[in-house]
C-alpha positions in Angstrom: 60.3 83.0 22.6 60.9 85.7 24.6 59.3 89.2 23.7 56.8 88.7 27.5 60.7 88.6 29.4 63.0 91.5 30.2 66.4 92.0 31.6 68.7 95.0 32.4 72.1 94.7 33.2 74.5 97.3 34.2 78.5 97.5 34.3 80.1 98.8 37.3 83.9 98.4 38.0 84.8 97.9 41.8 88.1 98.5 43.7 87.5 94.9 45.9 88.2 92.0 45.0 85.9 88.8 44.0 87.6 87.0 46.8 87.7 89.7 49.4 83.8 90.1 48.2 82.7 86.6 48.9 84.3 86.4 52.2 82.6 89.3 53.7 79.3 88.3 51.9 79.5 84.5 53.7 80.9 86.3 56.8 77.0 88.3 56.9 75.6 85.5 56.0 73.7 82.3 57.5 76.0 79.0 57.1 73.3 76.6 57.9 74.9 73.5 60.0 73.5 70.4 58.1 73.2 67.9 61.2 74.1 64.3 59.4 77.6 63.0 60.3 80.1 65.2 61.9 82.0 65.2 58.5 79.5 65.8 55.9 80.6 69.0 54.5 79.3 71.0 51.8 82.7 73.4 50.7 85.9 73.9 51.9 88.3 76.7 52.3 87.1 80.2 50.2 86.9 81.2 47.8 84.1 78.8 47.1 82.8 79.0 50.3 78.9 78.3 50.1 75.8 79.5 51.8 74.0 76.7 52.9 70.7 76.7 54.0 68.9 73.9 55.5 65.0 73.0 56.9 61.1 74.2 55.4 60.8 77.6 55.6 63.3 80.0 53.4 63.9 83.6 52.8 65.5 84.0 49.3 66.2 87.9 48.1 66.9 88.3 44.4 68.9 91.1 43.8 72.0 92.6 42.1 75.5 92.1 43.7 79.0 93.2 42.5 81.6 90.6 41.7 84.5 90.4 39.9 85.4 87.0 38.0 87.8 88.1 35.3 89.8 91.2 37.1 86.7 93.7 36.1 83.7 94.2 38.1 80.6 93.5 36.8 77.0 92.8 38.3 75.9 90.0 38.9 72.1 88.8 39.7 72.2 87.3 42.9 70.1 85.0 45.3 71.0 86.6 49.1 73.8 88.7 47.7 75.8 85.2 46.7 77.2 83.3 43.0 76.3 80.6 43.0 72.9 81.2 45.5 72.8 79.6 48.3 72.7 75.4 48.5 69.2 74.5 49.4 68.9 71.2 51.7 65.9 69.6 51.8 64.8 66.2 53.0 62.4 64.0 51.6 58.9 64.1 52.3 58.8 67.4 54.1 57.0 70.8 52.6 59.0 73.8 52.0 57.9 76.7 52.1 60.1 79.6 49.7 59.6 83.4 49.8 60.9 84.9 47.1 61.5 88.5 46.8 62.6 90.6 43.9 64.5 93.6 44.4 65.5 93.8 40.8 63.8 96.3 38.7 62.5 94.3 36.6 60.4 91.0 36.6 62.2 87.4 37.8 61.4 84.0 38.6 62.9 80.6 40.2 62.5 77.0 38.4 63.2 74.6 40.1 64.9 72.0 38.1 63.7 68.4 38.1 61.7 68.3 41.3 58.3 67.4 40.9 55.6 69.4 42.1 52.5 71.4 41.1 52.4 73.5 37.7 51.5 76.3 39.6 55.0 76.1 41.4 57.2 75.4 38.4 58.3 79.0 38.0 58.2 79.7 34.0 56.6 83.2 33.7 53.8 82.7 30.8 53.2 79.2 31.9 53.0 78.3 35.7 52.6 81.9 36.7 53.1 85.7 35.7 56.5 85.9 37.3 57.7 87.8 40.3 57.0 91.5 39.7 59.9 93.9 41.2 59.2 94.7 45.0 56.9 91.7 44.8 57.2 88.5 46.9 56.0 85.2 45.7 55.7 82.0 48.2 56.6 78.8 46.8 55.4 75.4 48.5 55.5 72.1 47.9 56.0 68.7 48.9 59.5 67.2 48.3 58.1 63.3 46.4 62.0 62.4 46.0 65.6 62.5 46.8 69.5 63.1 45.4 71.3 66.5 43.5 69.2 69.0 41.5 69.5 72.9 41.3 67.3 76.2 40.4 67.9 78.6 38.3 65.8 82.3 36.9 63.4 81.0 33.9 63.0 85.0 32.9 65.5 85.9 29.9 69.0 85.7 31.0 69.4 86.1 34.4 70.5 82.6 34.5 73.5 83.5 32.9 74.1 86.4 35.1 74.3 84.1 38.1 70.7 83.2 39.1 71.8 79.7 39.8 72.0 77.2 42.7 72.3 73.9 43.9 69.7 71.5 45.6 70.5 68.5 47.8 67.5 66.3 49.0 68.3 63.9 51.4 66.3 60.4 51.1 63.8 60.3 54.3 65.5 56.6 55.0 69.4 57.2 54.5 71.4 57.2 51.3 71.5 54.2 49.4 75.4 54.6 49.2 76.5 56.3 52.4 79.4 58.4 52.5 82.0 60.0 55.2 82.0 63.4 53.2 80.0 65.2 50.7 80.6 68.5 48.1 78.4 69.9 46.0 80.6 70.5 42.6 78.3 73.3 40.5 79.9 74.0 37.0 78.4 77.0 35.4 80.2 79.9 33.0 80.6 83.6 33.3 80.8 86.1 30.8 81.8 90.1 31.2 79.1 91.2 28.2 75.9 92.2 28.4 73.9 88.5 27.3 71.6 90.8 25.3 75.0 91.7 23.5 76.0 88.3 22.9 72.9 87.0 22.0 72.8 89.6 19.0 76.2 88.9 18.1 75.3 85.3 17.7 72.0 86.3 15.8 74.6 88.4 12.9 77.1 85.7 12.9 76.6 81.8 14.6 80.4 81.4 14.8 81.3 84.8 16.4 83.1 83.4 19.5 84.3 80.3 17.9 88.1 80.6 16.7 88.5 77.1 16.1 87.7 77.1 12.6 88.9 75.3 10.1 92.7 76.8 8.6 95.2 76.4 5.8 97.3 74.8 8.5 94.7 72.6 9.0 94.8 71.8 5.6 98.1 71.1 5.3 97.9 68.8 7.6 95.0 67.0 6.1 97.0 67.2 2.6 100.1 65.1 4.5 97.6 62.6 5.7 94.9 61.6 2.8 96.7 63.3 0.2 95.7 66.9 -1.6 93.1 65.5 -3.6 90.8 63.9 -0.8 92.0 66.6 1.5 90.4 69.1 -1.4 87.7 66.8 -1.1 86.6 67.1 2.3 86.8 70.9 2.5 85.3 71.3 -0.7 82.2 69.6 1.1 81.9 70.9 4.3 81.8 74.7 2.4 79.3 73.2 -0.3 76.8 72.1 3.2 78.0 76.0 4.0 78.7 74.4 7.6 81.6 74.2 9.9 83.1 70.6 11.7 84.1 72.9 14.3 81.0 73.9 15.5 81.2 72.2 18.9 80.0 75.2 20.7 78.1 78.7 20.4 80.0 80.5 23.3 83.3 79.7 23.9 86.5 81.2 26.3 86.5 84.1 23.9 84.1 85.4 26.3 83.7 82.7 28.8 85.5 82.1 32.3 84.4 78.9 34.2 83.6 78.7 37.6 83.5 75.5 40.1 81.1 76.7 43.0 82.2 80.6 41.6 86.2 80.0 42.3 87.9 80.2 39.1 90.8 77.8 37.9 93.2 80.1 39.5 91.2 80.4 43.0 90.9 76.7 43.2 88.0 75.7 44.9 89.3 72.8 47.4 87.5 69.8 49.2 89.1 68.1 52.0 89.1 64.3 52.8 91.1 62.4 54.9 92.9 58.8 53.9 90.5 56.2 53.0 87.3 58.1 53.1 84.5 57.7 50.6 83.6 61.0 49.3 80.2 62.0 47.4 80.7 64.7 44.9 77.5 66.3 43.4 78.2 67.5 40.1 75.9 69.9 38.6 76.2 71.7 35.1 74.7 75.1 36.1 76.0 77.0 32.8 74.4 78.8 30.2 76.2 76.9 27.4 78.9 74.9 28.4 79.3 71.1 28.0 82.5 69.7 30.2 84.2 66.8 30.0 85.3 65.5 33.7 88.0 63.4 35.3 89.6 63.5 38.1 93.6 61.9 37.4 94.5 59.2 39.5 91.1 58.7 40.9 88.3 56.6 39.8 85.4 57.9 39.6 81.9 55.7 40.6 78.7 56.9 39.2 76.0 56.6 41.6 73.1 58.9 40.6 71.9 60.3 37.3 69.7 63.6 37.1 68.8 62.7 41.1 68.0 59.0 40.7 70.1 56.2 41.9 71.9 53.9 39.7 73.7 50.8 39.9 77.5 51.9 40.5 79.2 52.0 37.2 83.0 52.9 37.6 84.3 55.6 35.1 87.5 57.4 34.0 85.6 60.8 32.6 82.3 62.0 32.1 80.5 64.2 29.9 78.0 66.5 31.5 75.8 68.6 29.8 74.1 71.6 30.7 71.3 71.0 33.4 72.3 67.3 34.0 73.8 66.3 37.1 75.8 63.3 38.4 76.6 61.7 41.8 80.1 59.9 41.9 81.9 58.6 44.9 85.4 58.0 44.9 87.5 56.9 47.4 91.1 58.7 48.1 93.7 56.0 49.1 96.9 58.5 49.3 97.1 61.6 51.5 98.1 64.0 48.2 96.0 66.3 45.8 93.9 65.6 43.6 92.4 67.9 40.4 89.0 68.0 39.7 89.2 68.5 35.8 86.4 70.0 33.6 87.4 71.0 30.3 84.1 72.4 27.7 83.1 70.4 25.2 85.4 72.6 22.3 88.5 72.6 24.7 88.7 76.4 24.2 89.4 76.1 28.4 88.3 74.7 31.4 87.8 75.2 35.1 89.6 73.5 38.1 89.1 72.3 42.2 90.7 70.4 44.2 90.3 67.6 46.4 93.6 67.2 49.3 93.7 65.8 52.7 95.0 69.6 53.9 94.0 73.3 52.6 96.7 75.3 50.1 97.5 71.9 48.4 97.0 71.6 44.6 98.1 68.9 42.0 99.3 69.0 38.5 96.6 70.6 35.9 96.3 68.4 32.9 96.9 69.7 29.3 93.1 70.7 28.0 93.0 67.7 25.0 93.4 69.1 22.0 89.6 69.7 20.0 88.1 67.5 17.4 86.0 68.2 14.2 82.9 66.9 13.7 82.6 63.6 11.7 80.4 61.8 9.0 78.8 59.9 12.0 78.2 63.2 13.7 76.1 64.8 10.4 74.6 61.9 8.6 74.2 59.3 11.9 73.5 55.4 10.7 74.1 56.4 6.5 77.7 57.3 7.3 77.9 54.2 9.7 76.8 51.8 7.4 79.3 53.3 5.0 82.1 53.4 7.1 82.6 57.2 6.5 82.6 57.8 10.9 86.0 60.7 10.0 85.4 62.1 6.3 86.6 61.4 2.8 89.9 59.5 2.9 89.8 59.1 6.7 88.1 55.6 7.4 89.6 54.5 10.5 86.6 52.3 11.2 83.7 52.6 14.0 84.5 54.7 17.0 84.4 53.7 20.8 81.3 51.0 21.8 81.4 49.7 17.8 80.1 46.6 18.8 76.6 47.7 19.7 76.8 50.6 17.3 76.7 48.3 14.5 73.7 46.1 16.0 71.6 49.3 16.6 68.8 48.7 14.4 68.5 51.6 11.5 65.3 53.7 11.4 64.0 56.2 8.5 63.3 59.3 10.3 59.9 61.1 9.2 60.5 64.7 8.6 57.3 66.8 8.9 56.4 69.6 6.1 57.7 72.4 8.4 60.9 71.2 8.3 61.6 72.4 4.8 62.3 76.3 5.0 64.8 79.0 5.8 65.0 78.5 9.4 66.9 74.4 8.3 70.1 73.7 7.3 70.4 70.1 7.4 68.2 67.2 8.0 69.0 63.6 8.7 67.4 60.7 7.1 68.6 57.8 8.8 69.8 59.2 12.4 71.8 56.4 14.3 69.9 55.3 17.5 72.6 54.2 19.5 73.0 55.5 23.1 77.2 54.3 23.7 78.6 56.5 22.0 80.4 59.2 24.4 80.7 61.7 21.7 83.0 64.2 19.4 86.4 64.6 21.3 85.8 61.8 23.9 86.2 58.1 21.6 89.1 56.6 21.8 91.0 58.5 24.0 92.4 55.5 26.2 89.9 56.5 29.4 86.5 54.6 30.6 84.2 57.5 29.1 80.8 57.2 30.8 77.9 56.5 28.0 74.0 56.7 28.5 74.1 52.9 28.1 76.2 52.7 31.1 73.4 53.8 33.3 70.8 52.0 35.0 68.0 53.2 37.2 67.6 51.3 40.0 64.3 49.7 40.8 63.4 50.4 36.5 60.4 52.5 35.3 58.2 54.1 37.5 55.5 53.0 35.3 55.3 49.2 33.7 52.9 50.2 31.1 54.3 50.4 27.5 53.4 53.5 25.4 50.1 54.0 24.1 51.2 56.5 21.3 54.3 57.8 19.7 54.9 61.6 19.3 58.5 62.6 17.1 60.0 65.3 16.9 62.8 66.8 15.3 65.3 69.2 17.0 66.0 71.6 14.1 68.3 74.5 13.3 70.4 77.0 11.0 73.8 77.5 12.3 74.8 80.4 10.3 71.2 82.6 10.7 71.3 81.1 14.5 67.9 79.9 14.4 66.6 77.0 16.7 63.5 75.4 16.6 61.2 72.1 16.8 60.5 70.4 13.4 61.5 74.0 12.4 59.0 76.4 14.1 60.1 78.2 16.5 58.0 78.3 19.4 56.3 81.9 19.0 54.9 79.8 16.1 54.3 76.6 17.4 51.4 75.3 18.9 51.3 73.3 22.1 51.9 70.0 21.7 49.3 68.2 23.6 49.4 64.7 26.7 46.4 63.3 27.7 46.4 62.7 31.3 47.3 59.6 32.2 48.6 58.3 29.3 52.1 56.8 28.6 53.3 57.9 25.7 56.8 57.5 23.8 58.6 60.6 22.7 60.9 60.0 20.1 63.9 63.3 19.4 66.0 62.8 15.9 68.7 65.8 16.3 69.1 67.0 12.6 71.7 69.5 13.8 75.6 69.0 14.1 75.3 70.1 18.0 74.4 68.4 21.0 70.4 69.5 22.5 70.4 68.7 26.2 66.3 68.7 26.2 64.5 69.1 29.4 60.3 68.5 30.2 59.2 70.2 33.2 57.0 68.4 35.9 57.8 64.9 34.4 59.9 61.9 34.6 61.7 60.7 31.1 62.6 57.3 31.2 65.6 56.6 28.0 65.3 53.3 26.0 68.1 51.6 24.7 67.5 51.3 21.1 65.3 47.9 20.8 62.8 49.8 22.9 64.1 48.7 26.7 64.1 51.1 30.1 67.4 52.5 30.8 67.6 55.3 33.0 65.2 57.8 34.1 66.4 61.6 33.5 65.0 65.3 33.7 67.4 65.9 31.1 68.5 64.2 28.1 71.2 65.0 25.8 70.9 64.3 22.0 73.9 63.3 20.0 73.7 65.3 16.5 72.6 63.0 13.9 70.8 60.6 16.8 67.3 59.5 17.2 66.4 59.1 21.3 63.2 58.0 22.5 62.3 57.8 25.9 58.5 57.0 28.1 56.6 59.6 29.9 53.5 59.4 31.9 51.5 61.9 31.9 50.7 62.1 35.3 50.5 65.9 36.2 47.9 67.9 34.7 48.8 71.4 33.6 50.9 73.5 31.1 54.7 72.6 31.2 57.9 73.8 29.1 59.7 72.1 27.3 62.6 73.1 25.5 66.9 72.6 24.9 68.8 74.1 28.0 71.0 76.2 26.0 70.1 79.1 26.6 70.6 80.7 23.4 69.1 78.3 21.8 66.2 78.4 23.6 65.8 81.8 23.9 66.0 81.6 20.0 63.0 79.3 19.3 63.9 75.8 20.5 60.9 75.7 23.0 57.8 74.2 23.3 54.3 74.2 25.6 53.2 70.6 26.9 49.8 70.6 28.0 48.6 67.9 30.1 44.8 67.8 30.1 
């Protein structure tokens, strides 16, 4: 999509340290006091250490900034010299005012994720505006119309992946809902050494170039001892014959990847402190490029409070699967003064990043084993067919339905309509009967003995924002070809696409069938989507929704903010290679 963007990035080793860095960056910088509850902290000990800025009027500088994640320096682009930029607190109802600058030398921009505010403040160069030329300064302002966790991030090429990223906190005007004695932001995101322009190519020549989990005689073997050589023969025989992988959990993996919570690495161990019998709020963001994590906190439960911003009705949980631009409130409540790990381990459990929560700085607990990585199923390529035909693990492997079988079972089975520019080079695989179930956690996380958080486990409190049923259905399918690394909407990518078009104020049902073997967490700028459950009922409202492979979603919209929005997967290779599209609301 992405011929009007640009990026530059450059390579330059330093002698300091990432920590030593950081440090003398906060130590320059403006640590805004909060002024809630005399412990409502936003980070602990550095590294880790945020900025935090608080009130209506802000001063952002986008520029380039040394660090050094992986023991060689690099560049980073930076929001006032910082990686992760500065926390942003807001408070409901008020209108901030953002002045942007851009010292880069070439053109950026800020979104700013899930809030809801004019098109011409959305930030996507092309759409809402032309971008943020370098030397220029562009003013933001809007009115904050809600409350809870969300983040910003660059929408020009990849200088979100760089480290133009950054959490948002808006505090409701009347109090939280579920008050706590302390609060962290917990912002997931990945780094990588090379040059995204580099990695992007190297995806473009081969889809699989960073994964090394692929399928291997060992593998075999194993399958051989199992389901004997015959059906073992079987089930590679077809997974070469679709010319796909059941490894494909992930584009970029650890290969190149080192993962960050609030910019400390596992080994610098970003810590939160809480004292015996406190409540603590923990604002988990997934600020990557690419990375889906799995989180748990051992020997903690974890209560889910807040989806995407929005307040639910508690749901207590194990683990969690967060995918990339999603965010989650959970409170838990420590009842022992020892350690705790926060645990976030991606999606392919190539690796993972740690923190720690402990009633006293320098503590740390023990670092679970990353769980060892799943293929992909029948259920995961063929959705309801392979369900029906009990066929969830492969030839020879039919262990029966997977975690929430009950309801998958009862899900009612739909024909998916595939439209005439599905059938081309840029498609490898389509399903005709995706599964419409939302409680399924997904490859890696069924049945592993843990209360796995589901989208049916979530409830928006208070329910739609809009009684009104839909007056119109739109479909469409989220399409792809692994090995040519292609992405698209019912297979045109969007430098081909046309606009696909909301009346203003309508209400309208958009319905997503993945017809890929990945996960698409999908994202529509300037408005609300409110999930169904599969007979057609509100379940949660989200800014972000992630779609199983082989799973048909449908969620609401009203279209009740006129202009020209994106809409696309937030994968940013993906997007970047075609899955995008223009909503115009008119």
């Amino acid at each position: 999509m992405a011929s009007r963007f640009h990026f530059s990035n450059s390579d330059f080793p330093i002698a300091a340290s990432r920590r030593r860095f950081l440090q003398a960056a906060l130590a320059g910088g403006v640590v805004a006091g909060l002024g809630l509850a005399p412990r409502f902290a936003w980070s602990s000990t550095s590294p880790g250490k945020q900025q935090t800025l608080s009130g209506t009027q802000f001063d952002l500088d986008i520029g380039e900034t040394p660090v050094n994640f992986s023991g060689a320096g690099r560049m980073a682009t930076t929001v006032n010299g910082t990686v992760p930029a500065p926390i942003l607190h807001w408070r409901e109802g008020d209108t901030v005012t953002l002045r942007v600058k851009n010292h880069l030398s070439v053109p950026t921009s800020i979104h700013w994720h899930g809030i809801l505010l004019p098109t011409g403040m959305d930030g996507v160069p092309g759409f809402s505006f032309d971008g943020i030329a370098p030397g220029e300064t562009f003013e933001y302002q809007f009115e904050l119309k809600q409350s809870g966790t969300y983040w910003y991030h660059s929408h020009s090429r990849f200088q979100e992946q760089t480290g133009l990223y950054g959490a948002i906190v808006v505090s409701p005007r009347g109090g939280e809902r579920f008050p706590t004695q302390r609060d962290y932001v917990v912002l997931l995101s990945d780094w990588t050494d090379e040059d995204p322009e580099v990695l992007f190519a190297n995806l473009k020549k081969m889809g699989d170039y960073y994964n090394f989990n692929e399928p291997t005689a060992v593998d075999f073997s194993n399958d051989a001892l199992k389901m004997g050589f015959k059906q073992a023969l079987a089930k590679r025989k077809m997974w070469n014959k679709m010319r796909m992988s059941p490894a494909d959990l992930a584009d970029v993996t650890a290969h190149t990847y080192t993962y960050l919570i609030n910019g400390a690495t596992a080994g610098d161990n970003w810590t939160g402190l809480f004292e015996r019998g406190e409540k603590v709020r923990l604002r988990f963001i997934n600020g990557s490029a690419m990375s889906i994590f799995d989180v748990r906190i051992p020997g903690l439960k974890m209560t889910v409070v807040a989806a995407d911003g929005q307040d639910v009705e508690p749901i207590s949980v194990d683990e969690f699967r967060i995918a990339v631009a999603e965010t989650y409130d959970v409170i838990v409540e420590p009842s022992d003064e020892v350690a705790y790990t926060v645990f976030a381990q991606t999606i392919d459990r190539t690796g993972y990043v740690r923190g720690t929560l402990a009633p006293s700085a320098g503590m740390s607990a023990e670092v679970p084993a990353v769980d060892p990585p799943q293929w992909l199923t029948m259920k995961d390529m063929m959705g309801a067919m392979a369900m029906g035909a009990g066929m969830e693990h492969g030839p020879g492997d039919m262990k029966g339905m997977q975690h929430g079988a009950a309801t998958d079972s009862m899900a009612p089975m739909v024909i998916a309509n595939h439209a005439r520019t599905e059938y081309g080079p840029g498609i490898d695989m389509r399903v005709d009967m995706p599964r419409t179930n939302i409680d399924d956690p997904g490859i890696g996380l069924r049945n592993n003995g843990r209360k796995v958080l589901t989208y049916a486990d979530l409830h928006t409190i208070g329910g739609p924002i809009d009684p009104r049923g839909p007056g119109r259905e739109i479909e469409l399918h989220l399409t792809g070809n692994m090995e040519r690394y292609m992405w698209s909407f019912d297979g045109e990518k969007f430098n081909n696409a046309k606009p696909v078009h909301f009346r203003y104020g309508e209400r309208l049902r958009v319905i997503l069938v993945n017809d890929t073997m990945m996960p698409h967490p999908v994202h529509l700028h300037g408005l609300w989507s409110e999930l169904e459950n599969p007979n057609g009922e509100f379940q949660v409202r989200k800014h972000t929704i992630m779609v199983q492979p082989a799973q048909r979603i449908t969620y609401l919209v009203s279209a009740d903010a006129l202009g020209r929005w994106a809409y696309h997967c937030h994968l940013l290779y993906h997007m970047e290679a075609g899955m995008f599209r223009e909503v115009v609301v008119s």
